[in-house]
N, CA, C and O atoms as CSV, one atom per row, in Angstrom:
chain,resi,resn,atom,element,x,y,z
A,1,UNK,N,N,21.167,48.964,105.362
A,1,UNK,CA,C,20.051,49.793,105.742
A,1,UNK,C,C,19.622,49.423,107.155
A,1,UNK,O,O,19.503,48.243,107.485
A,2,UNK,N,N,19.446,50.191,107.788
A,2,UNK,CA,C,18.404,50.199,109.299
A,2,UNK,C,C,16.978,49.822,108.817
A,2,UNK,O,O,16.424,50.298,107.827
A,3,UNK,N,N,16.592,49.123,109.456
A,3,UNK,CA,C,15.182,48.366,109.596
A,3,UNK,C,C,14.178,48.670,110.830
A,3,UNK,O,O,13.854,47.976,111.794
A,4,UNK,N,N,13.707,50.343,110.312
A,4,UNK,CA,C,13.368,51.052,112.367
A,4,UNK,C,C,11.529,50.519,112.254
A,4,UNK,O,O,10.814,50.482,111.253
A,5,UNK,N,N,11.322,50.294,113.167
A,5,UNK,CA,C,10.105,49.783,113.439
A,5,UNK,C,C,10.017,50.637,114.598
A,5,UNK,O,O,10.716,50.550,115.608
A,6,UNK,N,N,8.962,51.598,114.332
A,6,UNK,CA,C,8.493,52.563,115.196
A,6,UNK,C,C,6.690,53.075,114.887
A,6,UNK,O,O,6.179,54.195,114.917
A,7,UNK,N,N,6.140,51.823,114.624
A,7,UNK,CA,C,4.764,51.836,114.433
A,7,UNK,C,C,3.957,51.106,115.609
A,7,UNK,O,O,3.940,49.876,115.660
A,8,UNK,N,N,3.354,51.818,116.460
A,8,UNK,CA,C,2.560,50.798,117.510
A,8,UNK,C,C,1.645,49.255,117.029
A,8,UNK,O,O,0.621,49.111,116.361
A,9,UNK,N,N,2.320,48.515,117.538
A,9,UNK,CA,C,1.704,47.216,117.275
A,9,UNK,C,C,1.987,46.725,115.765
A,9,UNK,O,O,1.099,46.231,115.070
A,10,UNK,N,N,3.186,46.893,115.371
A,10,UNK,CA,C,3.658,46.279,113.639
A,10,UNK,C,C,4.068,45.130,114.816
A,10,UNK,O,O,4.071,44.910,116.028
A,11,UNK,N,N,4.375,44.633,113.626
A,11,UNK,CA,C,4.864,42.876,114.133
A,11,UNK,C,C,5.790,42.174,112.692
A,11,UNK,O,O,5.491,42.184,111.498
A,12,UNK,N,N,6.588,41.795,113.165
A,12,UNK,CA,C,8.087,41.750,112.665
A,12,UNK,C,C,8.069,40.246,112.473
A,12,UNK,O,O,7.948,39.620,113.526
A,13,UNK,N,N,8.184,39.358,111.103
A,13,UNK,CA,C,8.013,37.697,111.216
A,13,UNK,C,C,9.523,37.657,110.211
A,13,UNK,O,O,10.139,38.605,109.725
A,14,UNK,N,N,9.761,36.406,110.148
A,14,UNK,CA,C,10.405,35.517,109.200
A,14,UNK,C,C,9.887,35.668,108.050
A,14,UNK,O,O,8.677,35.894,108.094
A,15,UNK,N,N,10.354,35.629,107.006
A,15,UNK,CA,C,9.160,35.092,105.798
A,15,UNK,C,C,10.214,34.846,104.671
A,15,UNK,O,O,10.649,35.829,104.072
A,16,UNK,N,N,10.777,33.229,104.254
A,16,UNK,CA,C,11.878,32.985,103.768
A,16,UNK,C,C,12.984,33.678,103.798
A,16,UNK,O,O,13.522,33.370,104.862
A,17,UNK,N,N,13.770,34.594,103.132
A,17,UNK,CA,C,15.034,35.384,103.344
A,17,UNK,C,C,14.738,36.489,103.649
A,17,UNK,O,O,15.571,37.394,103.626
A,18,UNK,N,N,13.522,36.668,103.993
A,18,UNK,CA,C,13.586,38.593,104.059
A,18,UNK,C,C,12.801,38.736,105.306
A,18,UNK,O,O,12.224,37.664,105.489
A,19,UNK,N,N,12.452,39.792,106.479
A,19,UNK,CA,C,12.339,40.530,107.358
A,19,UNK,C,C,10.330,41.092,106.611
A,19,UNK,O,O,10.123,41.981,105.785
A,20,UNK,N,N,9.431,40.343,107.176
A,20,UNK,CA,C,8.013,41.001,106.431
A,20,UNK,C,C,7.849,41.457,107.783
A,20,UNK,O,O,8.064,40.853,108.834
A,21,UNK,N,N,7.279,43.049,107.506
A,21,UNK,CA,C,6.667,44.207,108.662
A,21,UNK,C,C,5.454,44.231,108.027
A,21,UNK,O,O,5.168,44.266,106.830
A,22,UNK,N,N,4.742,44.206,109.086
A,22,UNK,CA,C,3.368,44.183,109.005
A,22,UNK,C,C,2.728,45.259,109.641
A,22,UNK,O,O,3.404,45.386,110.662
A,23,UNK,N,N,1.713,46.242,109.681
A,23,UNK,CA,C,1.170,47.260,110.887
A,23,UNK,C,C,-0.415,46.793,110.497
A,23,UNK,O,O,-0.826,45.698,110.113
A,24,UNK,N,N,-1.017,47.847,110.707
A,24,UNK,CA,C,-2.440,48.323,110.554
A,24,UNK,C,C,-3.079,48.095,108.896
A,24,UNK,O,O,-3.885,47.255,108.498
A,25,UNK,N,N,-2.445,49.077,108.223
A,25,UNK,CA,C,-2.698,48.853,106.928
A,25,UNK,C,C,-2.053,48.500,105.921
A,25,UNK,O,O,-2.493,48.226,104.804
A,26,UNK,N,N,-0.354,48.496,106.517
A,26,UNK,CA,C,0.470,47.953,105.311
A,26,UNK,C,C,1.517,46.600,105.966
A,26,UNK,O,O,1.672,46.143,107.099
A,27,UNK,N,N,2.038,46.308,104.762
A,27,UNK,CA,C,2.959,44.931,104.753
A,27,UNK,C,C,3.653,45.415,103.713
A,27,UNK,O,O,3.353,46.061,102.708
A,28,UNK,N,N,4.804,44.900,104.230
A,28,UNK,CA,C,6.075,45.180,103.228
A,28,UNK,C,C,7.085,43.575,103.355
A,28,UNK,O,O,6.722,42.584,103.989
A,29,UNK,N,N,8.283,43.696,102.627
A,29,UNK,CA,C,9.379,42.700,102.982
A,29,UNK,C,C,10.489,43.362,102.725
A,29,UNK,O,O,10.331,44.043,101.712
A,30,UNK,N,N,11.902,43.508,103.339
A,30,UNK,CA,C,13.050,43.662,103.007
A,30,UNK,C,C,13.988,42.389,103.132
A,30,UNK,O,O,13.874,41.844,104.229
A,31,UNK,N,N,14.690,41.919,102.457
A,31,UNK,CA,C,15.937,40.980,101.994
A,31,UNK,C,C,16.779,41.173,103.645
A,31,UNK,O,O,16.922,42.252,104.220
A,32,UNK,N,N,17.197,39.972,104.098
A,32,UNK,CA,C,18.093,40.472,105.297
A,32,UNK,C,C,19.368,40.556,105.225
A,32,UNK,O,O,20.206,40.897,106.060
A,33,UNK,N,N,19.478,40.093,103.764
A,33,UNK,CA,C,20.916,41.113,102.758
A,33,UNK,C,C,21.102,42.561,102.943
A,33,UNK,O,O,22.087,43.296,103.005
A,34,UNK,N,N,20.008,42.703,103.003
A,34,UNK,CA,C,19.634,44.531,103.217
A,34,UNK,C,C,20.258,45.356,104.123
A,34,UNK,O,O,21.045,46.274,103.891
A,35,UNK,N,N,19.809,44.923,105.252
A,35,UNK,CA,C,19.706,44.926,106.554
A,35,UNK,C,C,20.574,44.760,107.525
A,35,UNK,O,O,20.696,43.669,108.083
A,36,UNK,N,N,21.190,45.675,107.805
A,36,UNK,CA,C,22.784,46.033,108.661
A,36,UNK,C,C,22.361,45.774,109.893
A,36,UNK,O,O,23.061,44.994,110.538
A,37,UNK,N,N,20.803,46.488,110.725
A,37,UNK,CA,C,20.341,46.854,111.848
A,37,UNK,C,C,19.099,46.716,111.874
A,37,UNK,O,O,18.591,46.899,110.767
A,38,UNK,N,N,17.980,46.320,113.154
A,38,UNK,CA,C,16.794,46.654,113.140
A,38,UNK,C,C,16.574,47.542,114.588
A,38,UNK,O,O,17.060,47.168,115.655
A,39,UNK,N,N,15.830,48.671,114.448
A,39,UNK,CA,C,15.882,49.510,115.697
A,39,UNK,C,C,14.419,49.326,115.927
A,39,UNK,O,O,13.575,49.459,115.041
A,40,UNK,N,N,14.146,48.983,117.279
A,40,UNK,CA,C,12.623,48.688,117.680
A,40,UNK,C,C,12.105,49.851,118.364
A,40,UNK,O,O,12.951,50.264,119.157
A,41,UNK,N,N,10.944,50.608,118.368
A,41,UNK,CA,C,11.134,51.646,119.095
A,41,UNK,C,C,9.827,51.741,119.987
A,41,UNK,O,O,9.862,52.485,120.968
A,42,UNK,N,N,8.804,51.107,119.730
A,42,UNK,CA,C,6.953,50.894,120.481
A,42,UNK,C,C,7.230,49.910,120.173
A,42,UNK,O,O,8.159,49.353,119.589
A,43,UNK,N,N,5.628,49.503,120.960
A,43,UNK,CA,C,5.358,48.393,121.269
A,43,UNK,C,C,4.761,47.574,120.245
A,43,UNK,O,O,3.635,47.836,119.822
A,44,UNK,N,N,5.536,46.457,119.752
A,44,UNK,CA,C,6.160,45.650,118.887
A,44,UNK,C,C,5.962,44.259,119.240
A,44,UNK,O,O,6.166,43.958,120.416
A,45,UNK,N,N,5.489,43.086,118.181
A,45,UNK,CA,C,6.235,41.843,117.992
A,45,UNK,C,C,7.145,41.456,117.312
A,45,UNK,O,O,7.137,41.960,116.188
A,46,UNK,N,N,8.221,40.527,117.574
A,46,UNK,CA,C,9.081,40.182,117.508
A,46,UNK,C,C,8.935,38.696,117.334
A,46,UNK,O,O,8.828,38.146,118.431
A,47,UNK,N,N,8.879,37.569,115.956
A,47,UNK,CA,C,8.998,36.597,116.151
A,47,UNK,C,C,10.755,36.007,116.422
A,47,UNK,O,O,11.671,36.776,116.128
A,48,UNK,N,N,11.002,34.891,116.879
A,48,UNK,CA,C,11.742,34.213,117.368
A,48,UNK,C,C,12.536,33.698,115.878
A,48,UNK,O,O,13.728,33.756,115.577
A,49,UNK,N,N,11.346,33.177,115.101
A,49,UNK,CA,C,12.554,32.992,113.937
A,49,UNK,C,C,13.045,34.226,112.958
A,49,UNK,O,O,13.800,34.224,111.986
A,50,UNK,N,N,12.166,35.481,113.735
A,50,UNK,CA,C,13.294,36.489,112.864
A,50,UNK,C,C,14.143,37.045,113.568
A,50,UNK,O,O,15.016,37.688,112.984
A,51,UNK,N,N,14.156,36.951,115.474
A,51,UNK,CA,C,15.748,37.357,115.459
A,51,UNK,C,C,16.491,36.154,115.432
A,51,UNK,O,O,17.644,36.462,115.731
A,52,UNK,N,N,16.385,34.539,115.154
A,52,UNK,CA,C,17.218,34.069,114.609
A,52,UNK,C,C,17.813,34.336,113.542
A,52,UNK,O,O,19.038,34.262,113.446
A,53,UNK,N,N,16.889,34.755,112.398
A,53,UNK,CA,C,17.595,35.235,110.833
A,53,UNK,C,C,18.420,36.170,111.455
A,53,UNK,O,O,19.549,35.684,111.517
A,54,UNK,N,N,18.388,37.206,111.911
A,54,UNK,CA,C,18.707,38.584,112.194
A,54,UNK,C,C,20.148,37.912,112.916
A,54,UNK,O,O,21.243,38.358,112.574
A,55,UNK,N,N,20.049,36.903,113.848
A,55,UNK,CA,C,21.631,36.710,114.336
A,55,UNK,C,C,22.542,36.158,113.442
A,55,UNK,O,O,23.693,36.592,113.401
A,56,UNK,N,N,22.073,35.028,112.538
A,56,UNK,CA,C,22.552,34.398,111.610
A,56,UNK,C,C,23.024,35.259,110.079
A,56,UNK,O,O,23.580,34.715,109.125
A,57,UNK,N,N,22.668,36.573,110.162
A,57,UNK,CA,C,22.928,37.385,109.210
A,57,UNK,C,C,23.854,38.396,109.950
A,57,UNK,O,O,24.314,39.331,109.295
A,58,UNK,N,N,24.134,38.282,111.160
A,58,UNK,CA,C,25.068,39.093,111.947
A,58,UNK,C,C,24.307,40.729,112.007
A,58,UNK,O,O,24.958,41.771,111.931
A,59,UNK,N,N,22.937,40.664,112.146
A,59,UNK,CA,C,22.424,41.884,112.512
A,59,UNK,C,C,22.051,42.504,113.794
A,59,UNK,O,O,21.431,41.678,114.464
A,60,UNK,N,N,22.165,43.481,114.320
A,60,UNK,CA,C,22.150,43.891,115.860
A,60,UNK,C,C,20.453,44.135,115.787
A,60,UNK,O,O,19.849,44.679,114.863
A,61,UNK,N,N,19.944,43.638,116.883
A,61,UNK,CA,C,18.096,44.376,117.330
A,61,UNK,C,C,18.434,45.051,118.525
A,61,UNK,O,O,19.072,44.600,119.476
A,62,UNK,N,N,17.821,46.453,118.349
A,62,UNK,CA,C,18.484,47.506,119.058
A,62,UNK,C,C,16.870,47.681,119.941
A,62,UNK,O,O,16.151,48.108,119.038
A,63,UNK,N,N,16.372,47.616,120.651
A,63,UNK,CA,C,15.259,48.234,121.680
A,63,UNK,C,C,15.706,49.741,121.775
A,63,UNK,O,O,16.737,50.130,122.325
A,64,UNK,N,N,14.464,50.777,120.952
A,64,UNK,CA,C,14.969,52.309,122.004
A,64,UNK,C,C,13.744,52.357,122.451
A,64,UNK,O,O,12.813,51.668,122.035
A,65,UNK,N,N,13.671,53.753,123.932
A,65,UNK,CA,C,12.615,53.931,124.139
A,65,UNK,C,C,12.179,55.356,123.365
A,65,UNK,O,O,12.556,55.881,122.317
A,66,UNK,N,N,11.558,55.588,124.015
A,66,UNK,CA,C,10.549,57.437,122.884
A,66,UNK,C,C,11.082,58.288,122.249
A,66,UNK,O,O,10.822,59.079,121.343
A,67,UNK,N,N,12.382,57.819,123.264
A,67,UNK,CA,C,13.797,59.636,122.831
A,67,UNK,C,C,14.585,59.183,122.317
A,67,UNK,O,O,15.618,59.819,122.106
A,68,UNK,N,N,14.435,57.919,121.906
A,68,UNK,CA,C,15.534,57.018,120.651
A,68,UNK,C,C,16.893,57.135,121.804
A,68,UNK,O,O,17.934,57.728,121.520
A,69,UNK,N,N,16.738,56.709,122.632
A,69,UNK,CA,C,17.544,56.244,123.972
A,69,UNK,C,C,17.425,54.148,124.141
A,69,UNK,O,O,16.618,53.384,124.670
A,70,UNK,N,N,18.575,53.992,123.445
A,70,UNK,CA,C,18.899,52.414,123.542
A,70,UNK,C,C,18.368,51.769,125.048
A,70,UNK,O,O,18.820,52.250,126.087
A,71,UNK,N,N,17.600,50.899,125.075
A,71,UNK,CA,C,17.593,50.169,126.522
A,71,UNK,C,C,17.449,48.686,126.079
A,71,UNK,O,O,16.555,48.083,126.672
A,72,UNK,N,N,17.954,48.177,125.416
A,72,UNK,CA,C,18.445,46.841,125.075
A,72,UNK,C,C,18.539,46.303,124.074
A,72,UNK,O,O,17.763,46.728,123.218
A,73,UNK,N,N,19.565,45.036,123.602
A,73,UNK,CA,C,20.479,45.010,122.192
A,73,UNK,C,C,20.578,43.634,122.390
A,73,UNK,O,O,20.972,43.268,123.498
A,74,UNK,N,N,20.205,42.497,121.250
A,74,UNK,CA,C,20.510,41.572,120.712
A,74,UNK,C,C,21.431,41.147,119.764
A,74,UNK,O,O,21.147,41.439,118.603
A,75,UNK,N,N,22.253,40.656,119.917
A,75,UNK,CA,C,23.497,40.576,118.586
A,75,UNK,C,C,24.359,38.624,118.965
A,75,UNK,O,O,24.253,37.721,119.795
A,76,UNK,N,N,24.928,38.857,118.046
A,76,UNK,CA,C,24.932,37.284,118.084
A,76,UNK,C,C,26.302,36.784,118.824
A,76,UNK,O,O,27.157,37.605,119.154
A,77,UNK,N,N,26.418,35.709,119.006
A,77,UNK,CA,C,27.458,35.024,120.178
A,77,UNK,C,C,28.826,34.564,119.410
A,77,UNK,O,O,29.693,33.874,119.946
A,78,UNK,N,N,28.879,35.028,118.144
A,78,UNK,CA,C,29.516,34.177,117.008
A,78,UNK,C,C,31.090,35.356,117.868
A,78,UNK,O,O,30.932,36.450,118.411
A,79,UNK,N,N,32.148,34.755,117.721
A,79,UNK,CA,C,33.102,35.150,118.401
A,79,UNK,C,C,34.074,36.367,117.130
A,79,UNK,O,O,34.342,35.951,116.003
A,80,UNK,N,N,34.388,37.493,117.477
A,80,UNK,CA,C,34.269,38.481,115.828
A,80,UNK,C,C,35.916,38.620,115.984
A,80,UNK,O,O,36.540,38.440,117.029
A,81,UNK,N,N,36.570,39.051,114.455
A,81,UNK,CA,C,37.802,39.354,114.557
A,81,UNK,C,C,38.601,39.683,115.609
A,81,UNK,O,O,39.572,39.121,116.117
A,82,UNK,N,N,37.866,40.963,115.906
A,82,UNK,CA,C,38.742,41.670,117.269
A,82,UNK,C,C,38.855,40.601,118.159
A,82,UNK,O,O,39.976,40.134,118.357
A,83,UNK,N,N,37.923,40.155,118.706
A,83,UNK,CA,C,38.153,39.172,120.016
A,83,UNK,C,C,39.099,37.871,119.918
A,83,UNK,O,O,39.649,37.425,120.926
A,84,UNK,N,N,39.277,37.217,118.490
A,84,UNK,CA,C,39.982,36.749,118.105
A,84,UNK,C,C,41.421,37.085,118.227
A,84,UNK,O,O,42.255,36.338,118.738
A,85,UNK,N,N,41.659,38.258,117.726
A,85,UNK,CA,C,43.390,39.125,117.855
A,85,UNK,C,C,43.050,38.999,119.675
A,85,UNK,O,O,43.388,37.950,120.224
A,86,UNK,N,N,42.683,39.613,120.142
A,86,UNK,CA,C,42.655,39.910,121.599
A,86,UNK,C,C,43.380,38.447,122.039
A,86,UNK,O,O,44.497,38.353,122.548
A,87,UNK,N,N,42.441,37.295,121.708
A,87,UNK,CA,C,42.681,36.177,122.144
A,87,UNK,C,C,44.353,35.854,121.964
A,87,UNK,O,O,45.252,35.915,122.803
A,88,UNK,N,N,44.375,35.628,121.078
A,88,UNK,CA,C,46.117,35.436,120.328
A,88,UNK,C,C,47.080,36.571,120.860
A,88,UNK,O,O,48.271,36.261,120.860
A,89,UNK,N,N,46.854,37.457,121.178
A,89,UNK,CA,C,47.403,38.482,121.873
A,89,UNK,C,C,47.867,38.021,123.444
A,89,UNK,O,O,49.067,37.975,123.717
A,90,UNK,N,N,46.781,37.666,124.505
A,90,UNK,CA,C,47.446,36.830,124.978
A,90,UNK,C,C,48.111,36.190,125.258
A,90,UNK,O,O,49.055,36.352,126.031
A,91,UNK,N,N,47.607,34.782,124.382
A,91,UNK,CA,C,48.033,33.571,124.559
A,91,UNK,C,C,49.694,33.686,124.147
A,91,UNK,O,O,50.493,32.883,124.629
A,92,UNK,N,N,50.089,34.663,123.295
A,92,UNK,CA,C,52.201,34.947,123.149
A,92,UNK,C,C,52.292,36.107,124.095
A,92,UNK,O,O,53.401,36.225,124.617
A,93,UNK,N,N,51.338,37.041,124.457
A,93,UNK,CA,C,52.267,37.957,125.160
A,93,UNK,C,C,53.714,37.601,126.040
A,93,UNK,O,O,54.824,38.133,126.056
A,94,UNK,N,N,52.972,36.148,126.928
A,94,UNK,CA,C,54.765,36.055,127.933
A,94,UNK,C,C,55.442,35.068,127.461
A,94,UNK,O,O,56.217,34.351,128.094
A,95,UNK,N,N,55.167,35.002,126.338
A,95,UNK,CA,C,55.883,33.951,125.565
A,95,UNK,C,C,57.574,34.658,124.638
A,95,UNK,O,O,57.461,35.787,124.160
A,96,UNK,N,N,58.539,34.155,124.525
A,96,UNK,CA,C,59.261,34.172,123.210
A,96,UNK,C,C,59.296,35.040,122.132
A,96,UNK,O,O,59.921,36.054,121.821
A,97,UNK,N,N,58.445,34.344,121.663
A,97,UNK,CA,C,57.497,35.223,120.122
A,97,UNK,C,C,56.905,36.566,120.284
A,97,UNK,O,O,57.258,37.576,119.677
A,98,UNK,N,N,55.877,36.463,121.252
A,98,UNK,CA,C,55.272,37.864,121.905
A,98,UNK,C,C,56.208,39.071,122.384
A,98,UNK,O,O,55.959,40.276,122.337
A,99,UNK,N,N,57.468,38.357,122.905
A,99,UNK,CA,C,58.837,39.109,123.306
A,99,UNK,C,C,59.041,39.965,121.682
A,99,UNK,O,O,58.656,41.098,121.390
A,100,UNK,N,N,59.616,39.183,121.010
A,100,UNK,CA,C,60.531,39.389,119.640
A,100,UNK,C,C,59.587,40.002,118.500
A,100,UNK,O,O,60.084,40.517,117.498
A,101,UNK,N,N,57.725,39.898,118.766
A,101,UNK,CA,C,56.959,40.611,118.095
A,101,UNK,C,C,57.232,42.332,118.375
A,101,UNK,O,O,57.296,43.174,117.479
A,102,UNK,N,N,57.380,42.611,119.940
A,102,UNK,CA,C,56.977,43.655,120.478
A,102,UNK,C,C,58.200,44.565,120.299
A,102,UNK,O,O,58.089,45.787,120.205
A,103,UNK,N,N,59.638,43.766,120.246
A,103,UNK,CA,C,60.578,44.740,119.836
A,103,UNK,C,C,61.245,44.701,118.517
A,103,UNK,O,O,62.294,45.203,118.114
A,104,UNK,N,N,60.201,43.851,117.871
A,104,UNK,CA,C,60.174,44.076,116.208
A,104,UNK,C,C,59.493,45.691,116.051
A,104,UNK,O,O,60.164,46.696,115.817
A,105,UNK,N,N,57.906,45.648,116.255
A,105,UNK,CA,C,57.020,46.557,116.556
A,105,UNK,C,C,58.321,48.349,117.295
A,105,UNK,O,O,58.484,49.400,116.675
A,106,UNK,N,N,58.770,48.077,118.316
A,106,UNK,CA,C,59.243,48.986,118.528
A,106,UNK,C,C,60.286,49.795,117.433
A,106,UNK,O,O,60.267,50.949,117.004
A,107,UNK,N,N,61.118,48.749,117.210
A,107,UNK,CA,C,62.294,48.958,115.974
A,107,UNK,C,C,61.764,49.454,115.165
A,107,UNK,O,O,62.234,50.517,114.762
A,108,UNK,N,N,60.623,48.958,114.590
A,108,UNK,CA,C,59.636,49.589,113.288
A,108,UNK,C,C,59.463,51.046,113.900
A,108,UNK,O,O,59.626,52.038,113.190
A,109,UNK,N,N,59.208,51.115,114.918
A,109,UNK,CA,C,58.658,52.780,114.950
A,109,UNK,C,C,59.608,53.373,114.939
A,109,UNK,O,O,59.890,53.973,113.902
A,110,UNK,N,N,60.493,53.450,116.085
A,110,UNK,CA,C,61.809,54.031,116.353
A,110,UNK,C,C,62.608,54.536,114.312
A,110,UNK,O,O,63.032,55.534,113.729
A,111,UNK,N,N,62.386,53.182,114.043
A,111,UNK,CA,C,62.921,53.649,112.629
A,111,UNK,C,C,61.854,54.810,111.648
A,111,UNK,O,O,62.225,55.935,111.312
A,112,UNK,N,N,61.072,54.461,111.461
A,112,UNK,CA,C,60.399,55.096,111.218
A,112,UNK,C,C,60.240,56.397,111.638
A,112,UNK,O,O,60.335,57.125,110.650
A,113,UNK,N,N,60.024,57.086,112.728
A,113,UNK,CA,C,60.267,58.309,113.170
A,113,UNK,C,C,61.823,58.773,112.974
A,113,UNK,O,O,62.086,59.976,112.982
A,114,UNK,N,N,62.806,57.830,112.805
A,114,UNK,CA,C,64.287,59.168,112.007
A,114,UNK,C,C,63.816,58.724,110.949
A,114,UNK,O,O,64.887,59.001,110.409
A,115,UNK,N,N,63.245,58.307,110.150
A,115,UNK,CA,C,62.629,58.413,108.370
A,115,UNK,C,C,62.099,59.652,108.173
A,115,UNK,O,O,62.589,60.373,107.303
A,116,UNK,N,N,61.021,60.084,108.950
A,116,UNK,CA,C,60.105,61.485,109.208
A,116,UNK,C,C,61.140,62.823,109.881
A,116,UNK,O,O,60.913,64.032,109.861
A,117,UNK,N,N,62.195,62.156,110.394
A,117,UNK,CA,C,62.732,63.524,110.973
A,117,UNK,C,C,63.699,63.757,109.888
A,117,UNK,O,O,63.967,64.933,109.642
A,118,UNK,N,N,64.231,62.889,109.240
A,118,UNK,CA,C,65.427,63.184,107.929
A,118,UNK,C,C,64.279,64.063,106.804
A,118,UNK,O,O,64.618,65.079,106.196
A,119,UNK,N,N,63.069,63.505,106.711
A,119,UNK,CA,C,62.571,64.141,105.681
A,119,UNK,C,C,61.907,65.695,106.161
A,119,UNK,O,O,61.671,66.625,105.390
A,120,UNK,N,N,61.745,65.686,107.245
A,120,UNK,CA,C,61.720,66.647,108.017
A,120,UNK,C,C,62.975,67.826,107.716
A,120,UNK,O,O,62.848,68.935,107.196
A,121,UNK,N,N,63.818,67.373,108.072
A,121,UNK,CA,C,65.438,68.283,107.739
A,121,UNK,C,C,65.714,68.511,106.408
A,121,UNK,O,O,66.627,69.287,106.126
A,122,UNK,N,N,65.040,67.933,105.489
A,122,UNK,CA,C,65.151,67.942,103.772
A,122,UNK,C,C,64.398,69.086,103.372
A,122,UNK,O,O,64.635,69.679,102.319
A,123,UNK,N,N,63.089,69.572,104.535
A,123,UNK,CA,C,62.340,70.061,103.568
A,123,UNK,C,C,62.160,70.716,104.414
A,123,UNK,O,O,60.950,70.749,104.638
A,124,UNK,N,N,62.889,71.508,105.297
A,124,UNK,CA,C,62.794,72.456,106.826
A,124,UNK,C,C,63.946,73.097,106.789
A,124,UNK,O,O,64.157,73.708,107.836
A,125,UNK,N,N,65.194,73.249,105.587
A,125,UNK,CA,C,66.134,73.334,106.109
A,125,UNK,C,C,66.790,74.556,107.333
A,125,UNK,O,O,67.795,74.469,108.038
A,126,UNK,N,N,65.812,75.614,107.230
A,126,UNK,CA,C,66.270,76.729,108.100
A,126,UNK,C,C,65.957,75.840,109.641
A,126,UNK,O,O,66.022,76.408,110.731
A,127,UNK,N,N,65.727,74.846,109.531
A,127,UNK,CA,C,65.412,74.396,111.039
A,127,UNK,C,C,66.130,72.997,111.182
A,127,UNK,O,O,65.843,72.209,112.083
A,128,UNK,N,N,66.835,72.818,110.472
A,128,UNK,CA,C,67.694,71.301,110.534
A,128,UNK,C,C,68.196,71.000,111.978
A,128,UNK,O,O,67.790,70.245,112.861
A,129,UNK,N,N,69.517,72.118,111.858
A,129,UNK,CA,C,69.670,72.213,113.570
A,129,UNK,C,C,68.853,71.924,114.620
A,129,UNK,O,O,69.321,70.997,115.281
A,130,UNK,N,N,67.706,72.389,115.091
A,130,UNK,CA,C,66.740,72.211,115.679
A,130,UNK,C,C,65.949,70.358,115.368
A,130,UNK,O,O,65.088,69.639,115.878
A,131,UNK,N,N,66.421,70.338,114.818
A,131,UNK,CA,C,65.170,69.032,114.528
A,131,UNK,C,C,66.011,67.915,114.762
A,131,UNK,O,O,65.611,66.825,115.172
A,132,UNK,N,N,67.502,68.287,114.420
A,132,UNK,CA,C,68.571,67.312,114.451
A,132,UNK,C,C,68.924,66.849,116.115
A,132,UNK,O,O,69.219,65.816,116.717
A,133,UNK,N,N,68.729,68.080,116.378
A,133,UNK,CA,C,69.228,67.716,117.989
A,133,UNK,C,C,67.917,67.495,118.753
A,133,UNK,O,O,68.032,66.951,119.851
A,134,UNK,N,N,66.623,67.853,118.318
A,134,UNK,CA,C,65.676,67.241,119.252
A,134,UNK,C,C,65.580,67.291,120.591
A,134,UNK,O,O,65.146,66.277,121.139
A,135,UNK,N,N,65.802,67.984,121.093
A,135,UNK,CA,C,66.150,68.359,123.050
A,135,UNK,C,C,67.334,67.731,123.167
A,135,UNK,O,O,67.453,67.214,124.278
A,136,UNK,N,N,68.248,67.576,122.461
A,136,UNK,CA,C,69.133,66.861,123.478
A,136,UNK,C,C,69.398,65.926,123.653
A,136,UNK,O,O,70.273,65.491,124.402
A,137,UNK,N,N,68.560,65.306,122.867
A,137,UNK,CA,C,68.123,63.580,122.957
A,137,UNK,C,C,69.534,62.855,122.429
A,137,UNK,O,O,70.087,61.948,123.051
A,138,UNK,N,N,69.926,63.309,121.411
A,138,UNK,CA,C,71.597,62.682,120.799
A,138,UNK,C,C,70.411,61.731,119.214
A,138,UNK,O,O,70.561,60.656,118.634
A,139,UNK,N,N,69.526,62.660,119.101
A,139,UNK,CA,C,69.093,61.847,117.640
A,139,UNK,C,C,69.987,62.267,116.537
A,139,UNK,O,O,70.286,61.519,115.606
A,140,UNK,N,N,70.268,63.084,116.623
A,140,UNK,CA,C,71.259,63.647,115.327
A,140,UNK,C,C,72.479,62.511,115.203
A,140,UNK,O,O,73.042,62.612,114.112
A,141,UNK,N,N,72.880,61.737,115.823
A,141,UNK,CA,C,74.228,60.818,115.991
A,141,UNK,C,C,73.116,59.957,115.164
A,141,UNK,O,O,73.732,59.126,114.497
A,142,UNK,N,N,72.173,59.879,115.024
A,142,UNK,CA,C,71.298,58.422,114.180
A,142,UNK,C,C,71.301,59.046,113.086
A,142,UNK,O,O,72.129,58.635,112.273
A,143,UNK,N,N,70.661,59.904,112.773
A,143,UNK,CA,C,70.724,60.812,111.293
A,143,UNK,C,C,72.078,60.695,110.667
A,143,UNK,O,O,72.320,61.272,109.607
């Protein structure tokens, strides 16, 4: 769930595991199990130990202004899958391995596409010819 705080002057605390919003006349709590996102949108407090919870639960605090137009984002430093692959991606690209990954990867496709063109010719047959020769290419000698 999104956690939008768009009440002038609510104020946003810690309060053991859950996210307590406070305004004018009400108080609530949500679980930061809950809680995918918090979108801030007026003018707001923000305690310190709840965007710690909020980083430590891997939740983004999104600042918008009036027109729900983002102008600044808190999210945490913890280093995420992707950037991880990215990293390792690297570190073999001019390596050996990175070599013998990439024309593994190719072989896989290459094969794979005469898999799709045979089944292609199985179930096309008024167009076999055509599909077999492919411009010209000499795929039909693989088929």
């Amino acid at each position: 769930m999104q956690l939008v705080i768009n009440t002038y002057g609510s104020y946003l605390q810690k309060n053991g595991d859950c996210f307590k919003v406070k305004t004018d006349d009400k108080v609530f709590e949500v679980s930061c199990k809950k809680v995918s996102s918090i979108l801030i949108s007026t003018a707001a407090y923000i305690t310190t130990d709840a965007i710690k919870m909020a980083m430590e639960n891997n939740i983004d605090i999104v600042f918008i202004d009036e027109f729900g137009d983002p102008y600044g984002r808190v999210w945490h430093t913890k280093l995420g899958s992707t950037t991880l692959i990215r990293r390792r991606q690297l570190e073999i690209a001019e390596t050996e391995e990175g070599l013998k990954l990439a024309l593994e990867w190719i072989k896989t496709k290459f094969n794979n596409q005469i898999e799709f063109l045979k089944r292609l010719r199985q179930t096309r047959p008024h167009r076999s010819a055509e599909i077999t020769m492919n411009w010209g290419l000499g795929i039909g000698d693989w088929l």
